[in-house]
Phi, psi and omega in degrees: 000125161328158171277330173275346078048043199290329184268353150314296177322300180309305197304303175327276188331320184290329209263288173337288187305287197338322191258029205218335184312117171179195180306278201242356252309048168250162150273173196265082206289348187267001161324170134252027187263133167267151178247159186253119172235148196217147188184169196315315231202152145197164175232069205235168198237089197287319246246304195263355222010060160255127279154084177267116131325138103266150152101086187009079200284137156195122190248136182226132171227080198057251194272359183272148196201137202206127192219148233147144156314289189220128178247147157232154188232124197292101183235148189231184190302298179294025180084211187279153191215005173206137186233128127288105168229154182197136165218179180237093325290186171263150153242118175248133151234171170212100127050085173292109164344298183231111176112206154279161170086172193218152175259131213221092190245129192233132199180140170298307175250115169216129173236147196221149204200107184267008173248359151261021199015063163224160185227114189241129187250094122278134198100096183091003201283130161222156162252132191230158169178133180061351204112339192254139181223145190238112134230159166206191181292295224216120171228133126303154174208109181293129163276339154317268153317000204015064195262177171221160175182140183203144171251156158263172193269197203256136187326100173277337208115346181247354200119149168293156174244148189244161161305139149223153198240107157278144217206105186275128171315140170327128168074006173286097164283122177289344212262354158318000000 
């Protein structure tokens, strides 16, 4: 793809958001579900309200699952509001809203931050669904707004790393 080439890019993008649907593609603090957390090691800070995991870290909120080396987790007077997680990799899944199959999200680092309603994957990032993979250095994702903005990482000397999209053709069962 050209660099000037904005409506591939649009379309790639569109596809992306298509598979990313769901409330939040988050957890739900407005849920009535809790999320559960279980892990090796824990710590918390009651005083900053911070709450560090180690240790085969897993946060559970009903089908959503978030799995990481170490999560720490944030709280403000209005509850929690940033989740840190890192591994080699960290894993978020989720459930697709509409339709079959689940988002498979993969990333040396992933933050999820609710008062920017964004959920950000650095290092390493693929997103898988259905068959279709999303990576780069770096993604975003608004949840609100459902926006997607992905980076590739920066020129080391072998080439720059690029965003890239696999797109499984119409009627394609992954599950083959």
């Amino acid at each position: 793809m050209k660099p000037s080439d904005n409506s591939m890019g649009k379309v790639l993008a569109g596809i992306l958001v298509a598979s990313l649907t769901g409330p939040a593609m988050a957890f739900d603090l407005d849920s009535d579900s809790p999320i559960t957390v279980s892990a090796d090691s824990a710590r918390l800070d009651d005083g900053k309200g911070i709450a560090t995991y180690t240790g085969a870290v897993e946060l559970v909120q009903g089908k959503t699952r978030l799995t990481a080396e170490r999560v720490v987790l944030y709280r403000s007077a209005e509850g929690l509001n940033r989740i840190e997680a890192n591994g080699t990799p960290a894993r978020y899944q989720q459930p697709v809203t509409s339709g079959e199959g689940e988002t498979d999200a993969k990333a040396l680092n992933i933050t999820w931050s609710a008062s920017d309603k964004q959920l950000t994957f650095e290092r390493e990032a693929v997103i898988e669904q259905n068959g279709n993979v999303f990576s780069g250095d770096i993604i975003h994702y608004d949840t609100e707004q459902r926006v997607v903005t992905a980076e590739g990482s920066e020129d080391t000397g072998a080439g720059p790393g690029r965003v890239e999209m696999i797109i499984q053709p119409r009627g394609t069962n992954s599950n083959q």
